[in-house]
N, C-alpha and C positions, 0 to 999 in steps of 0.2 A: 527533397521530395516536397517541403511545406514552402518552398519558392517556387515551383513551377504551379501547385494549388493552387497560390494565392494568385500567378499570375495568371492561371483559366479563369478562375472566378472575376477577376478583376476584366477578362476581355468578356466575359460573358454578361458583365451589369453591363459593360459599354455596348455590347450587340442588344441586349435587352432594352434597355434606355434610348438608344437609337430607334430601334423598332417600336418602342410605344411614343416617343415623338413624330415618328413619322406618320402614324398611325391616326396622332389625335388631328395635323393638321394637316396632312396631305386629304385629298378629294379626288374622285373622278365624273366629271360627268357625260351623263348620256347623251349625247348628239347624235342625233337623227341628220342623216344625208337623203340626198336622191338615193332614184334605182341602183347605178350604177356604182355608189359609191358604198352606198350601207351604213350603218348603225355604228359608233365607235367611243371609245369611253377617254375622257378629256381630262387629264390631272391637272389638277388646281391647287394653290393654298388655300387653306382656311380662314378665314377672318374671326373667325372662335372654336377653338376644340371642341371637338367632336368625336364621340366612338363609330360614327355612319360613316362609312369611305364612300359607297354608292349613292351620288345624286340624281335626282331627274328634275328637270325645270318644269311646271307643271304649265307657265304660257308657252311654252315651247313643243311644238305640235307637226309634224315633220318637218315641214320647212319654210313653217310659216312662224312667227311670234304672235300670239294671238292677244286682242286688248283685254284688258281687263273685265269689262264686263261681258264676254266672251267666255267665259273661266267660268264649270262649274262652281257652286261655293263649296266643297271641298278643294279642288285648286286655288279657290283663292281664300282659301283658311293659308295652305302650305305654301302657298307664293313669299310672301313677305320671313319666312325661316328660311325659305331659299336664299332668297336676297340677302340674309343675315350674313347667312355661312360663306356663301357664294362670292357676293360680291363687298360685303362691310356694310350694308345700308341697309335702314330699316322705311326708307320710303318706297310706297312703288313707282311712283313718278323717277327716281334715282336709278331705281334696278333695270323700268325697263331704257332708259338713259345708257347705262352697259351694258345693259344685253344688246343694244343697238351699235351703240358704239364696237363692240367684240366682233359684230354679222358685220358692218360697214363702217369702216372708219371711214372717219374724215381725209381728206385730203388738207394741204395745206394753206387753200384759196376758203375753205368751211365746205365746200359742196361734197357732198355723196359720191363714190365711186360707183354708183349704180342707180341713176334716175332712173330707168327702165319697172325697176320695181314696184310695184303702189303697195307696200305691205305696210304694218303699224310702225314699223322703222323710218316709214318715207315722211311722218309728222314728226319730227324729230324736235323744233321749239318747241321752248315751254310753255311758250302762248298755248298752245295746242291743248297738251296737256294737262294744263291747270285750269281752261276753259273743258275740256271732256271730261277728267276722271277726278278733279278734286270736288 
């Protein structure tokens, strides 16, 4: 009887201990599509534990990445904890770097999969950005 105790207890710290790692560093976040697609929630690692599973990116605005000085200053209080959790960087220059790179990667030549676009993604050197936001 005190062998099969020990071994619930013993699977129940393992389910427990499981569940609160996962917890501290799993994420989802919210991605906004078109019409047709809808709204959908994105799992990601953590780049530092956290008890917040639900993110929302605050430049991220249906479907468009919006620049910085675009961002209420409450969005751009929480920008840069996003980019903590989100993506490991505490610059915005960096974050919105992934956030761009995540919407359009590069190809293997450096060009865009989608010149067509003119959104804050389509300035993608750093000349750009170190000349506008820094």
């Amino acid at each position: 009887m005190r062998v099969q105790l020990k071994r619930i207890l013993r699977r129940t710290g393992f389910v427990a201990a499981l569940f609160l790692i996962t917890w501290l560093f799993v994420g989802c976040e919210k991605v906004y599509g078109d019409h047709e697609v809808g709204n959908w929630h994105w799992p990601f690692i953590k780049h530092e534990p956290s008890f917040q599973v639900h993110f929302e990116n605050p430049a991220d605005v249906g479907l468009e990445i919006l620049p910085p000085d675009k961002l209420t200053r409450g969005e751009q209080w929480k920008l840069p904890k996003f980019c903590e959790v989100r993506y490991g960087v505490s610059s915005v220059i960096s974050c919105y770097e992934a956030m761009c790179e995540e919407r359009m990667p590069r190809t293997e030549e450096g060009l865009k999969k989608s010149l067509e676009w003119d959104g804050i993604c389509f300035h993608r050197d750093r000349a750009f950005w170190r000349q506008s936001y820094e």
